[in-house]
C-alpha positions in Angstrom: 94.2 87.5 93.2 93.5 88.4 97.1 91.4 90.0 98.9 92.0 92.7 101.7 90.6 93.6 105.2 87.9 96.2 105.4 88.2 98.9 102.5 90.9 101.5 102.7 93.6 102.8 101.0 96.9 103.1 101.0 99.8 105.1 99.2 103.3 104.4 99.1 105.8 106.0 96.6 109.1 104.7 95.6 111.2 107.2 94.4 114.3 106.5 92.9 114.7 108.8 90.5 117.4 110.9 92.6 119.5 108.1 93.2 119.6 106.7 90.1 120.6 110.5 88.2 123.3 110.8 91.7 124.9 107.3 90.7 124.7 108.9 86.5 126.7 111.5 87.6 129.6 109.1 89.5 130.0 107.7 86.7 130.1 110.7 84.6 128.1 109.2 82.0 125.3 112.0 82.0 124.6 115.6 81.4 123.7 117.7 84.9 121.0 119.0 83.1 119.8 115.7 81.5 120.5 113.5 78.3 119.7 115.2 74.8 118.6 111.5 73.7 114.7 111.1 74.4 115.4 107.4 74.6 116.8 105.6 78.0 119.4 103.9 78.4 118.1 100.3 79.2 121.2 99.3 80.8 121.6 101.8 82.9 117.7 102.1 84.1 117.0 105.8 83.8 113.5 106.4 84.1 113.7 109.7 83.0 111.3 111.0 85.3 108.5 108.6 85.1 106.0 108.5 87.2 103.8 104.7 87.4 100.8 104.5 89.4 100.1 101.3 90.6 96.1 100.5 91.7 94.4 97.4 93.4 92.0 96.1 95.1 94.3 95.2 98.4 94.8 97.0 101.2 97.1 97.7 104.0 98.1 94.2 106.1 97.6 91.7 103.8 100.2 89.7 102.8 99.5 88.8 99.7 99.2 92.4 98.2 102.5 92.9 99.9 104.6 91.1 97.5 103.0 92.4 94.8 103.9 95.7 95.8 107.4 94.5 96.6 107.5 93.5 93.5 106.3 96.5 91.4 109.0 98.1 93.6 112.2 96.3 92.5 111.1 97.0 89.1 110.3 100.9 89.7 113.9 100.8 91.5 115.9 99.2 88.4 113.9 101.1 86.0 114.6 104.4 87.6 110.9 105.2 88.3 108.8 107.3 90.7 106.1 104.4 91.6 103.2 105.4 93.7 101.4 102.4 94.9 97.7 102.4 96.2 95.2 99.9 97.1 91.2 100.0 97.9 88.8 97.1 98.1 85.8 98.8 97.3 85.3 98.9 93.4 84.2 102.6 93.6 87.1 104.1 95.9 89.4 101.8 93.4 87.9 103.4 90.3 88.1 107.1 92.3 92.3 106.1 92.9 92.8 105.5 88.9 90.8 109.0 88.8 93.7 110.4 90.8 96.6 109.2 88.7 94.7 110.4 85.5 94.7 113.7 87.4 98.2 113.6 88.8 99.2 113.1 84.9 100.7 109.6 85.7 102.9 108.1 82.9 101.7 104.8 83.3 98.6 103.1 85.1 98.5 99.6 86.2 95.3 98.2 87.8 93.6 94.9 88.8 90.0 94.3 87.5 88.7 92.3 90.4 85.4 94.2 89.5 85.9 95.0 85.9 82.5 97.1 85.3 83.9 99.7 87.8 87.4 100.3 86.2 85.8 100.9 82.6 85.2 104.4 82.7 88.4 105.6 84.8 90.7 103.2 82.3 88.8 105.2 79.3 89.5 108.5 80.9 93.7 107.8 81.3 93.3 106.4 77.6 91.7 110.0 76.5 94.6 111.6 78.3 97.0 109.5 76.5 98.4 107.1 79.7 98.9 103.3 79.0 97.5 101.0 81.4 98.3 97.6 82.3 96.0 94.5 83.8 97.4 92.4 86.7 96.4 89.4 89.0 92.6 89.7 88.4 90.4 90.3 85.1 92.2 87.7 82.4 89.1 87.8 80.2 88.0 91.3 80.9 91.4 93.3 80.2 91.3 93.3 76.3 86.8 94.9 76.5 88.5 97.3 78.9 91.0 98.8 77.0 93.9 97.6 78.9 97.0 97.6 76.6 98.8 94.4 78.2 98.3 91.8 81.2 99.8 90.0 83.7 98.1 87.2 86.1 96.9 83.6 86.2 94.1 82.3 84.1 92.0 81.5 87.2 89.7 79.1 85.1 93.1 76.9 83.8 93.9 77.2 87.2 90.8 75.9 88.8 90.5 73.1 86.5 94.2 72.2 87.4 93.2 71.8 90.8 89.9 69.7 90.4 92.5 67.1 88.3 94.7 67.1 91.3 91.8 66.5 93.7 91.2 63.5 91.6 94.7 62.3 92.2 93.9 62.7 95.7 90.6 60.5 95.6 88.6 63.2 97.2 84.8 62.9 97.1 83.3 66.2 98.1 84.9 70.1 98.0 84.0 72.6 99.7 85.4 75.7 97.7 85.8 79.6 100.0 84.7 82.2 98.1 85.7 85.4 100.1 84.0 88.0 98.5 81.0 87.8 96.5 81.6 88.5 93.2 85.3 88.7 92.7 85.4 87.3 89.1 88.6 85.8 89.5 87.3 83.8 92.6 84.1 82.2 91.3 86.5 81.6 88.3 89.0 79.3 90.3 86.0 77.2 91.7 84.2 77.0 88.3 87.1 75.5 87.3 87.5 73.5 89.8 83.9 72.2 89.6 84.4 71.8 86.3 87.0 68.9 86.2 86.7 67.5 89.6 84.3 64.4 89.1 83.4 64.7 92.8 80.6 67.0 93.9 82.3 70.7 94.5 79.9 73.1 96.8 80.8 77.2 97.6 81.1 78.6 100.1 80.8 82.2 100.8 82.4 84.0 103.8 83.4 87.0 105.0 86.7 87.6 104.1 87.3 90.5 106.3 86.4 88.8 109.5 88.7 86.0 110.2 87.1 84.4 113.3 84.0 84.6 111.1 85.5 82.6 108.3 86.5 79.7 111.0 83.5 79.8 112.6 81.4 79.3 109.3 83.6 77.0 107.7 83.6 74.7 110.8 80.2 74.4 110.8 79.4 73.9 107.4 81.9 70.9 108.1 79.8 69.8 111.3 76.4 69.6 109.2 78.3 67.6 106.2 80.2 65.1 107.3 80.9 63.5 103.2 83.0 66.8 102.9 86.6 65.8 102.5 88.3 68.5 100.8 88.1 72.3 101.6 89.9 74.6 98.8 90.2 78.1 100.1 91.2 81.3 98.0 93.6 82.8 99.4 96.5 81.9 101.8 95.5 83.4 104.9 92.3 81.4 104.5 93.7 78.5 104.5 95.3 78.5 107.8 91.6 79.7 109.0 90.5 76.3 107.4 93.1 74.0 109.1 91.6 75.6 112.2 88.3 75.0 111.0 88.9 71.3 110.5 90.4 70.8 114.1 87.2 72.5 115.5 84.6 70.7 114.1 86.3 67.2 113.9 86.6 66.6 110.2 88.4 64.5 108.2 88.8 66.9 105.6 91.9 68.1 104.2 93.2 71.6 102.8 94.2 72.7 100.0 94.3 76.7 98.6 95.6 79.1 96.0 98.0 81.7 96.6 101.0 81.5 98.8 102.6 83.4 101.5 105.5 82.3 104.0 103.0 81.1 106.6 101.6 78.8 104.5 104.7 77.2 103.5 105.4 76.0 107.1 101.7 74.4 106.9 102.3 72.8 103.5 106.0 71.9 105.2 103.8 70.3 108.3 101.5 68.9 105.9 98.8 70.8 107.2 97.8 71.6 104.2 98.0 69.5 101.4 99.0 72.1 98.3 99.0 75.7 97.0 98.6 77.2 93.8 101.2 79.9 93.6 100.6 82.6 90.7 103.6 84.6 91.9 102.2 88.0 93.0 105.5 89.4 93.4 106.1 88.9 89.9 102.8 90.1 88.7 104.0 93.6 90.5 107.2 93.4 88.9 105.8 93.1 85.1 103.3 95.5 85.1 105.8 98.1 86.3 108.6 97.2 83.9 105.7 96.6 81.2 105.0 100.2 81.2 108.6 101.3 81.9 109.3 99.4 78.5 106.7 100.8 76.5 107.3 104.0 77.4 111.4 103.5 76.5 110.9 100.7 73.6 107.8 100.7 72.6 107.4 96.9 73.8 104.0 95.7 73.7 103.5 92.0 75.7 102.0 89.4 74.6 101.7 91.3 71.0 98.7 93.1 72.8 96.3 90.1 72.0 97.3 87.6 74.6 97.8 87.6 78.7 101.5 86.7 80.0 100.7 84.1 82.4 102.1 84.1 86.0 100.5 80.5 86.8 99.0 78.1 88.2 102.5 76.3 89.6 101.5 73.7 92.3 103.4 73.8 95.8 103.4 70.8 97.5 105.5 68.9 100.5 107.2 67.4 97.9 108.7 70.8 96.6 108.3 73.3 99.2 111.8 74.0 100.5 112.7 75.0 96.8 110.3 78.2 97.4 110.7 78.4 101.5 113.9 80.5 101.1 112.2 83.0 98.7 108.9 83.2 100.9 111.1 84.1 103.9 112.6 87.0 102.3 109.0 88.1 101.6 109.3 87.6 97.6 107.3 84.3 97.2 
C-alpha cells in the first residue's frame, strides 16, 4: 500500500483487444466474425471483449502506483483485455470511480480498500449488477465483510511484526514509525505490528504525505527533541529517502528502514543509506487482480478458494540482496 499526492484522478485504458483478434486472424485460427465457443482460448489470450476496471487509491506521479498499474497492464495485454485504470486518494471520489465502472457495465472491478467503509456500498452495487470484484494491496481483513470475491496484497500486520523482529537483530532501542495518512488501515497496521514484536519502545508519527518538504521538516525535528530515537521506519519508499534527509538535518544517529520499494530506493539500500525495505511487489499485485478476473470470467477460477488472501509479501531487501532486484526495479517492474 501507498499513498498519492493531493487527490485526483486519473484514467488510462489499455486496449488490446484489436491486436490481439488482428494477430487471430494471421494465424487463421479464428472466425472474422468471432468464435462460436463462449469459452477462451487460454493459450492464445482472447479476452473476448472484456472490459476490467481497475480502481485505487493512487494517483498520477507516484511511483509506487506505477508499477502496479504496469502490472495490471501486462496482464490486460496477455489476457486480451480492454483495462481502464483509475486512481483517487480521496475515499469518496474512489467510491464515485467504482460507481462509474458499475455504470460503464465493466466485466470486472478490482479495487483497494485503503478506506474499507467507503467502498461498501459501490462493491454491493457492481455485485447487484452481477460484476466480480477483486481486493488488492490494502484491506487484507476487510475484503471477505465487503463482498470482494478474491485478494491480492501483503498481510500488513505479518509484515509489521517481521520488521520489529528484524529491528531486534539490529539492536535498535527506539522507532519512530511514519504514518502518511491518518487512517489508512493498512498503515497503522504495519506499525502495530511492528510495535507489537519489537521489544524496544516504537512511537508514530503522523505526517503529511502530500507535502514532501513537510515530511522532512517534521521528521527532523521530532529527531532534534529525541535524541534515544535510533530507528525511523517510514511507509512508503519515497518517504524513506525524505527520512535519510531528515536524519542528515537534524544530526541523528538514527538509521532507516521502510516498506515498499521503488528503483530510487534500491540505490539508497545499495549505498546503505537505508538499512532495508519490505517489498510486497506492487507490480504483481496489478498483475493478479487483472488476470484473477480474466480467469474467472474464462475458468471459473476462484483464488485462494475464496476464503483466504494470496499473499504478495513481506520479502525483505537488503544490501545483502539488492542487486538480485536492481535490474527488475530499473525496468520499472520491481
Amino acid at each position: 500500500m501507498n499513498t498519492p499526492p493531493p487527490p485526483h484522478t486519473s484514467v488510462r485504458r489499455t486496449r488490446v483487444a484489436a491486436l490481439a483478434f488482428a494477430l487471430c486472424l494471421l494465424m487463421s485460427g479464428c472466425s472474422v466474425f468471432g468464435a462460436a465457443d463462449d469459452t477462451a482460448d487460454a493459450a492464445g489470450g482472447s479476452g473476448g471483449g472484456m472490459k476490467v476496471t481497475l480502481v485505487t487509491h493512487g494517483g498520477k506521479g507516484d511511483a509506487f502506483w506505477d508499477l502496479v498499474r504496469r502490472g495490471a497492464e501486462a496482464a490486460a495485454a496477455k489476457d486480451g483485455v480492454d483495462l481502464t485504470y483509475a486512481g483517487d486518494a480521496d475515499p469518496a471520489a474512489q467510491a464515485d470511480l467504482v460507481r462509474d465502472a458499475v455504470r460503464d457495465k465493466a466485466d470486472g472491478i478490482a479495487v483497494t480498500l485503503a478506506k474499507p467503509a467507503a467502498m461498501r456500498g459501490p462493491v454491493a452495487q457492481a455485485k447487484t449488477a452481477g460484476i466480480p470484484v477483486v481486493g488488492l494491496n490494502s484491506g487484507i481483513d476487510a475484503w471477505r465483510p465487503t463482498g470482494l470475491l478474491e485478494y491480492f496484497g501483503q498481510d500488513e500486520s505479518v509484515a509489521g511484526r517481521a520488521v520489529g523482529d528484524k529491528l531486534d537483530g539490529l539492536k535498535a532501542e527506539h522507532a519512530l514509525c511514519v504514518v502518511h495518512e491518518r487512517g489508512n488501515v493498512a498503515l497503522e497496521a504495519r506499525c502495530a505490528g511492528v510495535r507489537k514484536t519489537f521489544r524496544g519502545d516504537t512511537d508514530n508519527l503522523y505526517v503529511d504525505g502530500t507535502d514532501p518538504d513537510a515530511v522532512t521538516a517534521t521528521i527532523a525535528s521530532r529527531l532534534r527533541q529525541d535524541s534515544s530515537i535510533d530507528e525511523v521506519v517510514t511507509n512508503g519508499a519515497q518517504f524513506a529517502l525524505s527520512a535519510v534527509e531528515a536524519v542528515r538535518q537534524s544530526g541523528s544517529r538514527a538509521k532507516v528502514a521502510t516498506f515498499d520499494l521503488n528503483k530510487d530506493l534500491v540505490k539508497a539500500v545499495r549505498d546503505g543509506d537505508v538499512q532495508f525495505a519490505v517489498d510486497q511487489q506492487p507490480y504483481l499485485q496489478g498483475y493478479l487482480a487483472v488476470d484473477a478476473l480474466w480467469l474467472y470470467r474464462t475458468n471459473g477460477n476462484v483464488s485462494g478458494g475464496g476464503t483466504a488472501p494470496v499473499l504478495t509479501g513481506p520479502a525483505f531487501v537488503t544490501r545483502s540482496n539488492v542487486s538480485a532486484v536492481a535490474r527488475f526495479a530499473a525496468a520499472g517492474t520491481r
